[in-house]
C-alpha positions in Angstrom: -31.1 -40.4 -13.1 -34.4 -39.3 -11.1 -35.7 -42.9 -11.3 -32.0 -44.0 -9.7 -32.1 -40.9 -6.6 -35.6 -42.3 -6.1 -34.7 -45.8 -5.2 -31.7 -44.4 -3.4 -33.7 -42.3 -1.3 -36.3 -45.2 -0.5 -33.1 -47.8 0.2 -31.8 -45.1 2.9 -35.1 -44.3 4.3 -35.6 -48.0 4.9 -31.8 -48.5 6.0 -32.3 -45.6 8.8 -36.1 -47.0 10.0 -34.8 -50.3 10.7 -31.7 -49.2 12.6 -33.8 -46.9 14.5 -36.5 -49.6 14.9 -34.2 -51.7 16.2 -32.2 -49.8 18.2 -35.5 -49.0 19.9 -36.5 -52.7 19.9 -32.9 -53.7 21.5 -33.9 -51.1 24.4 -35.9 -53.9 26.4 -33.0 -55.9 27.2 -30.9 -53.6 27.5 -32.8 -52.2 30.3 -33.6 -55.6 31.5 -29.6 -56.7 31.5 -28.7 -52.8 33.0 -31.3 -53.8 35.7 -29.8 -57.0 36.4 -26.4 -55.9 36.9 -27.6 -53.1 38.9 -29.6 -55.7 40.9 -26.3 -57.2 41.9 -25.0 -54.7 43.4 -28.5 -53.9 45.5 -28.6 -57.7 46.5 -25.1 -57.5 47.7 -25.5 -54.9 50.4 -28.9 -55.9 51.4 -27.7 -59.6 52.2 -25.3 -58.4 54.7 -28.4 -57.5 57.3 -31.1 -60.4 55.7 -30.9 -63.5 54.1 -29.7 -64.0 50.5 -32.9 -65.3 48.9 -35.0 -62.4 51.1 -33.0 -60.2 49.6 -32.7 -61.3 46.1 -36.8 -60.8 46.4 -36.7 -57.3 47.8 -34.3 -56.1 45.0 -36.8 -57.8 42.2 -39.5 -55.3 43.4 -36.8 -52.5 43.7 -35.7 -52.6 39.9 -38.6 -53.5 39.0 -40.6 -49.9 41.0 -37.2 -48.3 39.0 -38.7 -49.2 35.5 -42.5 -49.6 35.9 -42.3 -46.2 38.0 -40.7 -44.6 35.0 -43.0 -45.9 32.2 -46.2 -44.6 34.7 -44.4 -40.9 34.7 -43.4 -40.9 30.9 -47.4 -41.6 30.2 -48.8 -39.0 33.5 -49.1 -35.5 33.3 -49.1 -33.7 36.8 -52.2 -31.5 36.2 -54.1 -34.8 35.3 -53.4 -36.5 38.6 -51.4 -34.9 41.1 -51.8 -37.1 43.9 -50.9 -39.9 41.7 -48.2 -38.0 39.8 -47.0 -37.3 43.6 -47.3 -41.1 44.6 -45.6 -42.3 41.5 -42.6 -39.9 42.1 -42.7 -40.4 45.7 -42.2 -44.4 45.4 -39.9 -43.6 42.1 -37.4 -41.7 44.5 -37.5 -44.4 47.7 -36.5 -46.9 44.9 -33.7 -45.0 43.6 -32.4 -44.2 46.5 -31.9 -47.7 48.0 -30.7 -49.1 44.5 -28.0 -46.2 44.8 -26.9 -46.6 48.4 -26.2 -50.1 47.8 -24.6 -49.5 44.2 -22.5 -47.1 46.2 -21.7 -49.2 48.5 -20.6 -51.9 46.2 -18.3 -49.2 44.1 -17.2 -47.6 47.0 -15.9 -51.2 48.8 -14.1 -52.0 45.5 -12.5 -49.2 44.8 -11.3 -49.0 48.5 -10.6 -51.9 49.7 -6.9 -51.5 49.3 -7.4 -47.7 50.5 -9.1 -49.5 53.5 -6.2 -52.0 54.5 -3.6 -49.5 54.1 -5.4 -47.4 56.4 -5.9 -50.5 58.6 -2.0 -51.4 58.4 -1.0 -47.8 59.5 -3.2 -47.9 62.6 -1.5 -51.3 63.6 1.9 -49.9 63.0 0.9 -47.0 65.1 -0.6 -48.8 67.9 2.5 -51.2 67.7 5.2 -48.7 67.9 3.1 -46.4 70.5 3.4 -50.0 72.7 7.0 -50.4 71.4 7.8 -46.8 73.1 5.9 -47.6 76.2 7.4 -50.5 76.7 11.3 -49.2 76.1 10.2 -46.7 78.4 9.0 -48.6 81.2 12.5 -50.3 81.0 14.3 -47.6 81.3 12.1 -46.5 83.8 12.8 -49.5 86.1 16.6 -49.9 85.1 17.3 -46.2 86.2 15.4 -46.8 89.4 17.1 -49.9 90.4 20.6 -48.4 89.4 19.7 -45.2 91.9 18.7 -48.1 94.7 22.0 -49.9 94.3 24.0 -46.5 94.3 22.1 -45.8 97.6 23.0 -48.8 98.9 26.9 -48.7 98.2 26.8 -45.2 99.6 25.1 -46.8 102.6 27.5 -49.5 102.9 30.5 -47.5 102.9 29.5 -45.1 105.4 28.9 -47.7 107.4 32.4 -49.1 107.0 34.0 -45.3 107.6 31.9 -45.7 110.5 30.1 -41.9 109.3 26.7 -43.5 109.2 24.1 -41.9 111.9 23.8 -43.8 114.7 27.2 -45.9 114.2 29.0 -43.6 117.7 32.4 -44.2 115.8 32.0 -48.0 114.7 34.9 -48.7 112.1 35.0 -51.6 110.1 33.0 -54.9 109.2 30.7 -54.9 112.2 26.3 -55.5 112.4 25.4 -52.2 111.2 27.5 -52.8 107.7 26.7 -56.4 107.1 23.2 -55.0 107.2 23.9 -52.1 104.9 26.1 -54.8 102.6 23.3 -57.2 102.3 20.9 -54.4 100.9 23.6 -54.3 98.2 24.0 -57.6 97.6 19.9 -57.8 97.2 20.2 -54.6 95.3 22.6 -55.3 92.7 21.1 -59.1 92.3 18.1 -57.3 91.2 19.4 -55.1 89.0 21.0 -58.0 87.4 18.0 -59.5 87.3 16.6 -56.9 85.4 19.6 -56.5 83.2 18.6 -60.3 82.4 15.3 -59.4 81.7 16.0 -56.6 79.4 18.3 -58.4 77.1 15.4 -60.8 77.2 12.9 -58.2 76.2 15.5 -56.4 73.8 15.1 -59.8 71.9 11.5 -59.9 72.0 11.4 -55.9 70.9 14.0 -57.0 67.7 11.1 -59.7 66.9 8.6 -57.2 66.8 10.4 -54.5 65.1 11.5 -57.4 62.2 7.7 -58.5 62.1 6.4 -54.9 61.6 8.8 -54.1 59.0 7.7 -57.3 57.3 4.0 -56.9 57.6 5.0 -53.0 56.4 6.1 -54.6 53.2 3.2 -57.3 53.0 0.2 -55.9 53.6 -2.2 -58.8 52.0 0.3 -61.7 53.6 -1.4 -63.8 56.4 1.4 -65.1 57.6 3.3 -61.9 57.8 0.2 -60.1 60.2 0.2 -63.8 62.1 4.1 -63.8 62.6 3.6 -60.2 63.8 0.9 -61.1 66.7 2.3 -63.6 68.0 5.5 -61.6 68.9 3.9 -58.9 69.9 1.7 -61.3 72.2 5.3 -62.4 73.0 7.2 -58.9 74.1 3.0 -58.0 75.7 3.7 -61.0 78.2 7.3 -60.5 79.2 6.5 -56.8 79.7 3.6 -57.6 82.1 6.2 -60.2 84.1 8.5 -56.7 84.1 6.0 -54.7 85.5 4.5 -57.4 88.1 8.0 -58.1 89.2 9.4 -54.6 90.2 6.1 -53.2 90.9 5.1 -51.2 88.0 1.5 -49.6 86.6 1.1 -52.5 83.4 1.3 -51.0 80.2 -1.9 -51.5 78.3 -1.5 -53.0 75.2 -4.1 -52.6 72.1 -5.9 -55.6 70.5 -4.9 -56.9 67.2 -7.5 -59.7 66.3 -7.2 -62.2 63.3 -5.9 -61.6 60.3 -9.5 -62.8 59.0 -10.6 -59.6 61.4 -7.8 -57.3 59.7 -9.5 -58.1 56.1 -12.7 -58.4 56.7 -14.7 -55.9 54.2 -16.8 -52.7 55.0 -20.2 -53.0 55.9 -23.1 -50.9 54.6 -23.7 -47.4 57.4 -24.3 -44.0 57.3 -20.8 -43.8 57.8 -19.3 -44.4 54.4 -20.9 -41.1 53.6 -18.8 -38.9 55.6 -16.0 -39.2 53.2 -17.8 -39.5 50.7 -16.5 -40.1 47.2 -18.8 -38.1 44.5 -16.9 -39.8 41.2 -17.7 -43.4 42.9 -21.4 -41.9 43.6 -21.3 -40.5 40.1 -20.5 -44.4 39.0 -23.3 -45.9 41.0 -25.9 -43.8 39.7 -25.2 -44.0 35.7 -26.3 -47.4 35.7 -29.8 -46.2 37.5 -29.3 -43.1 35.2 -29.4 -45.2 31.7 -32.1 -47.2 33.3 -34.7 -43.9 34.0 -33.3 -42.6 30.0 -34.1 -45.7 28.7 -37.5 -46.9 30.1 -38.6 -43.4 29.7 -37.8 -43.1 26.2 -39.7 -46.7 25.6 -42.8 -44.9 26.5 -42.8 -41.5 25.0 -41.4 -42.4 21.5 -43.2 -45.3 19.5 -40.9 -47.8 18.0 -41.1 -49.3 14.1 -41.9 -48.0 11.4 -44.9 -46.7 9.8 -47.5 -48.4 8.2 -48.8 -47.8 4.6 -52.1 -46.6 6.6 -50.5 -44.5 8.7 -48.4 -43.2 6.2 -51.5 -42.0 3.9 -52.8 -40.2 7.2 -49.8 -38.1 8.0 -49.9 -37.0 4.2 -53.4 -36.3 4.6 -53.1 -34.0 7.4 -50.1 -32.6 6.5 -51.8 -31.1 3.4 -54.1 -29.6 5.2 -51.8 -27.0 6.5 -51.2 -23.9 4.2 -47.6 -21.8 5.8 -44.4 -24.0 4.8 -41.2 -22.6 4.9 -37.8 -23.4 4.6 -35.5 -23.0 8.1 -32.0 -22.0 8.7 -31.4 -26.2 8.9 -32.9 -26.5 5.1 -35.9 -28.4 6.8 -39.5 -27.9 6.2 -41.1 -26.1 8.3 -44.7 -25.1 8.8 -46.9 -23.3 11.5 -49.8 -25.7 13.2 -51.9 -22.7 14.9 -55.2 -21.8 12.8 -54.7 -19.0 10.6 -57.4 -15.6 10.7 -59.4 -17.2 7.8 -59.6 -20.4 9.4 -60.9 -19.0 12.7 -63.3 -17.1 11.1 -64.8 -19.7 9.5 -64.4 -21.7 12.8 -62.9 -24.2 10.8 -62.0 -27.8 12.6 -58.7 -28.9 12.6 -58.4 -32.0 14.9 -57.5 -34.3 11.9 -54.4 -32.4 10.8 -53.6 -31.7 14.6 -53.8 -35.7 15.2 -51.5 -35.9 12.4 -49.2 -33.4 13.7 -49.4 -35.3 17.2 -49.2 -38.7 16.2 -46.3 -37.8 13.9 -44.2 -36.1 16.7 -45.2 -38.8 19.0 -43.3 -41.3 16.5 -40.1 -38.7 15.9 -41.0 -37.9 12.3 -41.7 -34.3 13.6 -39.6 -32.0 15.8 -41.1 -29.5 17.6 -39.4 -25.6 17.4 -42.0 -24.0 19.6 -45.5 -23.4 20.5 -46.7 -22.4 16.7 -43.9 -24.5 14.8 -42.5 -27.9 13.8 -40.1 -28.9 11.0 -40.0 -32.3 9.1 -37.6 -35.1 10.4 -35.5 -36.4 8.0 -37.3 -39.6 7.9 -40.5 -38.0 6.9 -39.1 -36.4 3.4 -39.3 -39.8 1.8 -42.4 -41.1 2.9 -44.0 -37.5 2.0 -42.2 -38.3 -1.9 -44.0 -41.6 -2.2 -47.3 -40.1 -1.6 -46.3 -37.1 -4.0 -45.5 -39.2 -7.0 -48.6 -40.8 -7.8 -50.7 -37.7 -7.5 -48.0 -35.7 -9.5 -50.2 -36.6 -13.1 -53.7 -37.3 -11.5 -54.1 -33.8 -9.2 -56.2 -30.8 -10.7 -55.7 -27.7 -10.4 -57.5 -27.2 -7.2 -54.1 -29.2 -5.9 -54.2 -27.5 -1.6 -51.7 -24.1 -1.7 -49.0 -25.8 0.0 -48.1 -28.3 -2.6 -45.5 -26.1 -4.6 -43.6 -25.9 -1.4 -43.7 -29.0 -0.7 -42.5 -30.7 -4.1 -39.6 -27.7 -3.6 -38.7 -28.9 -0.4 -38.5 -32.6 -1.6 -36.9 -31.7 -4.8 -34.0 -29.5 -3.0 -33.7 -33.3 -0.5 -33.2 -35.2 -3.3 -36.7 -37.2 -3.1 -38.2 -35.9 -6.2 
């Protein structure tokens, strides 16, 4: 039954190592393919202000600052090298902040683009309708006026006839002074029949637009529909300027509405997308550049593989050479790493066991509690187990102090 948890305890020791191993191994590309896609989005906005192949160059060297930048930091300490620490950081944040701006940019033109046209479409209905108004009013402007000319002129005309017009000394009748009065009306009223003629024109034109707007209202992404509605309102725009240049009127100015191509045409990188700026599309841009700093940093602090039969002789080595072992509140092993009062005494040398204790943290088969402290990963029980066994019939009894806790520990884990 011992022999059968042993060989257990070995096959899941080795299962774990090689996931982790290769979990850690699989970290390249996926930095390298996180890289690329965040690339994409870098290229993108750069290549609206440079060429494409200048700009595919410049993002190369960004992403590639990004992850090189990060590996220098994970392996720099600031007291070491500060001006190089300050360098590193310095050219660390200039990269990260162009690779974010344009992965902003990218997320925020996706996400809205319809947000964008909508917003387009209401100003053009606006701008329409504010024309629409102008030009109803103008009408009405010019019909009223004309109708108050031909009212004066009847009133003129029939005063004349009465003969109670000024300066007519009792005249009665069709004579000079009303056929001049009665051809002002004639003139008059043609005009205002004119206009009348022109407004049912233009009443035509204004149904056209109306229809077109309603349509385009309906059909935002249709060409045809934003094509159909400039060229009536280009239409009603020319009629109304032949209104206003006929009778005399200030013309209305109208607004521009370009191509449809024009209407459609994307957003383009500025300072001012950031005035409304959207913090879960900034969130979105940076987790990509997020995963890639996580990543590449954790490819340089933490070791990947394995460890070798060498290496594993070493960390028991050292690990013996330390004499407080406890048990935590987590049922781990844990054991202090400071020099005891005997040892300082004695000025006793410790760097072997500390190199253990570093190389074995470095690796993640130590965690570290504190200052004094570290407890055993659950990866180390095992290896510790296979260097117990053989020495468990060959040790004498001047076996180190620690190595009843120990084989307590392991037994309690299921190793021994």
């Amino acid at each position: 039954m011992i022999k059968t948890t042993w060989h257990i305890g070995q096959l899941l020791n080795a299962v774990q190592s090689t996931f982790i191993g290769v979990l850690r191994v699989l970290s390249i590309p996926i930095v390298l393919l996180l890289s690329v896609a965040e690339g994409y989005n870098t290229c993108y906005g750069l290549s609206y202000f440079i060429p494409q192949w200048i700009a595919l160059i410049m993002t190369i060297a960004v992403q590639s600052m990004i992850v090189i930048c990060t590996l220098e930091l994970a392996g720099m300490r600031w007291r070491a090298n500060r001006l190089r620490y300050l360098s590193v950081v310095l050219s660390l944040l200039v990269a990260l902040t162009i690779s974010i701006s344009f992965a902003y940019f990218r997320f925020y033109e996706f996400s809205q683009r319809d947000a964008i046209l909508l917003e387009r479409q209401t100003s053009v209905v606006h701008d329409a309708n504010r024309y629409i108004e102008s030009v109803v009013g103008l009408k009405s402007q010019l019909t009223a006026a004309q109708q108050k000319r031909v009212e004066q002129a009847s009133e003129d005309a029939t005063r004349a006839y009465l003969g109670t017009h000024p300066g007519m000394q009792g005249q009665i009748g069709k004579g000079k002074v009303w056929g001049f009065y009665n051809e002002i009306l004639q003139s008059e009223q043609a005009r205002l029949k004119q206009l009348n003629t022109y407004s049912e024109s233009m009443e035509n034109r204004l149904s056209e637009v109306r229809g077109s707007l309603q349509e385009f209202s309906l059909q935002v992404n249709n060409s045809e529909a934003y094509e159909r509605l400039v060229r009536n309102f280009q239409s009603l725009q020319g009629e109304a300027e032949i209104l206003a240049a006929t009778y005399g009127a200030p013309p209305i100015e109208a607004p521009r509405f370009g191509s449809y191509a024009e209407f459609s045409l994307g957003i383009t990188p500025s300072f001012a997308m950031w005035k409304n700026i959207s913090w879960f599309t900034l969130a979105c841009a940076a987790m990509v550049d997020f995963f890639i700093l996580f990543l590449s940093y954790r490819l340089e602090s933490t070791a990947p593989g394995p460890l070798t039969e060498e290496e594993k002789e070493l960390a028991y080595l050292g690990l013996r050479q330390f004499g407080e072992f406890t048990i935590n509140k987590n049922d781990e092993l844990e054991f202090v790493i400071e020099k005891t009062e005997l040892e300082r005494a004695r000025r006793y040398s410790d760097w072997t066991r500390m190199f253990s204790v570093a190389f074995l943290l470095n690796r993640g088969y130590l965690r570290k509690i504190n200052d004094k402290s570290v407890e055993f990963a659950p990866n180390l029980y095992p290896i510790i187990a296979e260097r117990i066994r053989p020495r468990q019939t060959t040790e004498t009894p001047g076996e180190p102090a620690n190595e009843s806790e120990l084989k307590d520990t392991l037994t309690r884990k299921g190793y021994v």
